[in-house]
C-alpha positions in Angstrom: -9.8 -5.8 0.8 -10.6 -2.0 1.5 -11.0 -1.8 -2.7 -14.8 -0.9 -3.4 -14.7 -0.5 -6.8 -12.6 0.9 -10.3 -14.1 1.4 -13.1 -12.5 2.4 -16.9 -14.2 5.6 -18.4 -12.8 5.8 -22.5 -14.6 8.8 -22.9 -13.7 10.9 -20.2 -9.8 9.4 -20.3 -10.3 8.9 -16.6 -10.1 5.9 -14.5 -11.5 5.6 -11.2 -10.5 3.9 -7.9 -12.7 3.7 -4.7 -11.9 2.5 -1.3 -13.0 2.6 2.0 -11.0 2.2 5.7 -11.8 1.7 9.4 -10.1 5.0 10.5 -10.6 9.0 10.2 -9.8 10.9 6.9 -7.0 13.1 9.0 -5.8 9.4 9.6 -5.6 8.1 5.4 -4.6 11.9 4.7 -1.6 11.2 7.2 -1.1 7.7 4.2 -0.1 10.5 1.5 1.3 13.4 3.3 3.9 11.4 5.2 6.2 9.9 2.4 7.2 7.5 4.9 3.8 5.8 5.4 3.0 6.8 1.5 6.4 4.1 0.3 5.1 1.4 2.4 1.5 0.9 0.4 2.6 3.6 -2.9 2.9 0.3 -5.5 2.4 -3.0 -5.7 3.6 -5.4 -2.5 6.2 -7.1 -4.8 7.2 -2.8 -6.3 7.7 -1.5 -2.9 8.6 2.5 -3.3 10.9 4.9 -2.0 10.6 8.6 -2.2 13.9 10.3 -2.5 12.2 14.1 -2.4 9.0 15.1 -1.1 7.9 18.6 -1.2 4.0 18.3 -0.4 2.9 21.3 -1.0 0.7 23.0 -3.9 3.5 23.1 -6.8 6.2 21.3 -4.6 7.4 18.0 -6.2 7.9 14.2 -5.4 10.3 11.9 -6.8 10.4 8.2 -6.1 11.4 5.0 -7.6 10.1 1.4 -7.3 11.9 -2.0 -6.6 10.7 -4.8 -8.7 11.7 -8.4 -7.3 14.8 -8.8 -9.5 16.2 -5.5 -8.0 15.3 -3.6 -11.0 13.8 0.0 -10.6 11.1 2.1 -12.4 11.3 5.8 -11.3 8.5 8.1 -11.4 7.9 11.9 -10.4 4.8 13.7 -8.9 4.3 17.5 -9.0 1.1 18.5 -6.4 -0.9 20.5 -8.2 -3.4 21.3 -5.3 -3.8 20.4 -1.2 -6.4 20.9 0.6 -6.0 19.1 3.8 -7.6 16.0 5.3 -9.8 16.1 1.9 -8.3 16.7 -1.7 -4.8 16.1 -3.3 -4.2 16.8 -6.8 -0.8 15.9 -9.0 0.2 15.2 -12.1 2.3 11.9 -12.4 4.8 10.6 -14.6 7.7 8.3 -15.7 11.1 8.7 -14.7 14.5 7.3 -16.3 17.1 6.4 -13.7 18.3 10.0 -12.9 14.5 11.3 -12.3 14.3 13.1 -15.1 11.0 13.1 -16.7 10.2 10.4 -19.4 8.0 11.9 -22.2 7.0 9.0 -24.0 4.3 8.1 -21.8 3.2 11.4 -20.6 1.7 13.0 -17.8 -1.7 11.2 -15.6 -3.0 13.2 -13.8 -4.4 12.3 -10.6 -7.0 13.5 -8.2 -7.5 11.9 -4.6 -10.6 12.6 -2.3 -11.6 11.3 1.2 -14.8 11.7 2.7 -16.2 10.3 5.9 -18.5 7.6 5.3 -20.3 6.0 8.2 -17.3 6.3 11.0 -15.1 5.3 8.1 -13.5 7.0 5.1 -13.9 6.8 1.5 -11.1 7.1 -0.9 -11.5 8.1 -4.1 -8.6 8.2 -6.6 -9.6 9.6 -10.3 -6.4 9.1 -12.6 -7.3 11.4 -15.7 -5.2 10.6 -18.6 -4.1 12.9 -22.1 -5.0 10.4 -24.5 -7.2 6.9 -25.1 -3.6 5.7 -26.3 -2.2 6.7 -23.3 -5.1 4.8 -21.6 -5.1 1.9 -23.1 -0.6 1.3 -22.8 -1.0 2.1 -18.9 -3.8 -0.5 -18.3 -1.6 -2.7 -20.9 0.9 -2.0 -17.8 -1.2 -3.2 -15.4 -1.9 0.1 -14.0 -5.5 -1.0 -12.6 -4.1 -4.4 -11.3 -1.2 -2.6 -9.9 -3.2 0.3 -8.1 -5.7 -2.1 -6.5 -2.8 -4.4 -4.9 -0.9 -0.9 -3.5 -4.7 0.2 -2.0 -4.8 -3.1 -0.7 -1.7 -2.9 1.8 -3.4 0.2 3.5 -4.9 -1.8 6.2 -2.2 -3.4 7.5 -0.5 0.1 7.9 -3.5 1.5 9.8 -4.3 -1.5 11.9 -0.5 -1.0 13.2 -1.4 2.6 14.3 -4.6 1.5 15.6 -3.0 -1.4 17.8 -0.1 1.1 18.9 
């Protein structure tokens, strides 16, 4: 598992996800900008997601829905709040009900992605920043840190397909 580390921060509202893979950072940038290769490991393995719009660029916006195992679906939207390509991504990221609109009740994470070379491999580094401890503690209730951990976890398998093609 390519998952280093993730680590709960109540006072800052922030938690932390850190991973490293055997391939460049233009490579793992290629995982988020492409929302082909980003719905194959975006959720957990049995929550696979599909991205129905996908404007990736600074203020462009994303919206996407996962498939739980009983067919159900959870919709969420992202809106990029800064690229700066192979290394940073910024968004904010929310809930969506079935017709993508955005679901206020849980509010807004937002969401910072890095990736730095490290050793002929790259490090990952995903800091989800959230508005409240509330709002903390209901999305690790969720099973947010499980959740992001398994989706992380598929990225190998996508990038040892590339590497082998």
């Amino acid at each position: 598992m390519s998952v280093i580390s993730s680590t709960k921060n109540l006072e800052a509202l922030s938690f932390t996800l850190v991973a490293e893979f055997d391939a460049g950072v233009e490579r793992v940038w290629q995982l988020w900008e492409d929302p082909r290769q980003l719905e194959r490991w975006w959720g957990p393995p049995t929550w696979p997601a599909t991205f129905e719009q996908f404007e990736f660029q600074s203020g462009g916006k994303a919206g996407y829905y996962m498939t739980g195992p009983e067919g159900e679906k959870a919709g969420g939207w992202w809106r990029f709040t800064a690229i700066q390509a192979p290394n940073k991504l910024e968004f904010d990221d929310g809930f969506a009900d079935e017709n993508g609109a955005p679901v206020e009740d849980l509010g807004i994470t937002h969401a910072t992605v890095s990736l730095e070379e490290a050793g002929g491999r790259t490090r990952m580094t995903i800091v989800s920043t959230f508005e409240s401890e509330e709002q903390m503690e209901q999305m690790v209730q969720m099973g947010m840190e499980e959740g992001m951990k398994e989706a992380v976890g598929q990225i190998d398998a996508i990038l040892s397909e590339h590497a082998n093609a």
